[in-house]
C-alpha positions in Angstrom: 201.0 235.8 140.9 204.3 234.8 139.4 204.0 231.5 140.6 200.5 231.5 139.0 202.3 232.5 135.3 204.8 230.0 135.5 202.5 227.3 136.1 200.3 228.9 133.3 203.8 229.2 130.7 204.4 225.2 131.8 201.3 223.9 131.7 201.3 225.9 127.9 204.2 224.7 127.0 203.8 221.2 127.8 200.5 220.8 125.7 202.7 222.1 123.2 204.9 219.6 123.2 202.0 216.9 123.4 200.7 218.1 120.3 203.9 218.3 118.5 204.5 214.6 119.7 201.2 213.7 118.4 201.8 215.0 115.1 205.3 213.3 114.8 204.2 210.1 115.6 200.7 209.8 114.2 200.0 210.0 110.4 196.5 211.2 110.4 197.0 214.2 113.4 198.2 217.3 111.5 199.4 220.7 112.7 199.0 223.6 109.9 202.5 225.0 110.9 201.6 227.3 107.7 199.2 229.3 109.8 201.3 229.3 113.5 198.7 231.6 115.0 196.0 229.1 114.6 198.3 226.5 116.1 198.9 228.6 119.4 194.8 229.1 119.6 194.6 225.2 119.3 197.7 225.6 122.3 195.8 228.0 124.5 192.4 226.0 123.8 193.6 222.7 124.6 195.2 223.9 127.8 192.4 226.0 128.8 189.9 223.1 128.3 192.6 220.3 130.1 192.3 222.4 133.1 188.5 223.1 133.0 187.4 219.6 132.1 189.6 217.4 134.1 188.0 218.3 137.4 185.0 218.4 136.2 185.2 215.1 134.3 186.6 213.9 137.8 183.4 214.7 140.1 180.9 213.1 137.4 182.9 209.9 137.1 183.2 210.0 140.9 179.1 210.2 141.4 178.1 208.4 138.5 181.3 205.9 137.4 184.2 205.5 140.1 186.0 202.6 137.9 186.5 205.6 135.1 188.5 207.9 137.7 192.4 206.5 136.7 191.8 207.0 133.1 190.1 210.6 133.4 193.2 212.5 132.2 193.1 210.5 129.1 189.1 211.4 128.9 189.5 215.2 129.4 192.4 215.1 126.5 190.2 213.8 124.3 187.3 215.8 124.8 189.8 218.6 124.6 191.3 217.4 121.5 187.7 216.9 119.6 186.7 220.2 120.8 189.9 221.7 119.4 189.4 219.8 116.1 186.3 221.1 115.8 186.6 225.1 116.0 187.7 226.2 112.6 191.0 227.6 112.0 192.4 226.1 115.3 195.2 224.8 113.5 194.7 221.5 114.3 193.2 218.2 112.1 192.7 214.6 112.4 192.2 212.4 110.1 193.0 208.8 108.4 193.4 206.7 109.8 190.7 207.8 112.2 190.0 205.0 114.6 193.8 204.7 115.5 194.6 208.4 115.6 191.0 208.9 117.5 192.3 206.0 120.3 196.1 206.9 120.4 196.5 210.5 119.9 194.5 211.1 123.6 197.0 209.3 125.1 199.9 210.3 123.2 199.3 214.1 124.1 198.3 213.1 127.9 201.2 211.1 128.6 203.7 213.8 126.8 201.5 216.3 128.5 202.0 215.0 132.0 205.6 214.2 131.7 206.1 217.5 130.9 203.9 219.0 133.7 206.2 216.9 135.9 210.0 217.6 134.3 209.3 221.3 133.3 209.0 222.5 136.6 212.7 220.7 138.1 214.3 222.5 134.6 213.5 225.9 135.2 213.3 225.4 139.3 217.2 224.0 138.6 217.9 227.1 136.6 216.0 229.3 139.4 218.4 227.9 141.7 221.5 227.8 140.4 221.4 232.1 139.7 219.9 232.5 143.5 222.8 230.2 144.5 225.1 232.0 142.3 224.0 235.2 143.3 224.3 234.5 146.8 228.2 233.1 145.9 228.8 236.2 144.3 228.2 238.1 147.1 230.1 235.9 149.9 233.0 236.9 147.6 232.6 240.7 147.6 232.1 240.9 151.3 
């Protein structure tokens, strides 16, 4: 169950940071940062719909379109993103320039996403480590 929760807090925090990329390096995807709770629901959402949609994006692309299976991360973010977009108060807009922020901000956010999902897990794991290891240390030298 922990395990569960820490791959929950990563996977979290790493469409965080996607989003926060996104809105850094593309001038029509904006983050209300005035209304933080509506940002964390656009958080929660994107996440919750990244893990829902990209295996089942994955098994129709494998029946019906095979060639579209190595870009189905990118598809899932951006049905997750225009889902996202589109519940009010979610925190989340995009806008001009619409055909480059529509094309790039999918695979800004799944690239920062996945790079995340991959370098999260050594930092904390690393961390995890070190206090077992220096727990274990610290008891070597009391016995």
């Amino acid at each position: 169950m922990i395990i569960f929760l820490i791959r929950a807090l990563i996977f979290l925090v790493s469409a965080a940071l996607g989003l926060i990329v996104a809105d850094l390096l593309l001038p029509g995807f904006r983050i209300d940062w005035a209304n933080w709770w509506g940002f964390a629901l656009a958080i929660v959402i994107f996440a919750v719909l990244q893990s829902i949609l990209t295996p089942w994006i994955a098994s129709v692309a494998r029946r019906n379109a095979p060639a579209l299976l190595g870009g189905i991360g990118i598809i899932s973010t951006l049905v997750a993103l225009i889902v996202v977009v589109l519940i009010p108060g979610a925190g989340l807009t995009i806008g001009q320039p619409f055909v480059l922020t529509w094309i790039l901000a999918p695979v800004i956010v799944w690239l920062v996403t996945a790079l995340a999902t991959l370098f999260l897990p050594m930092i904390f794991l690393k961390r995890r480590i070190d206090e077992r290891r220096d727990g274990a240390n610290g008891r070597e030298k009391r016995a």
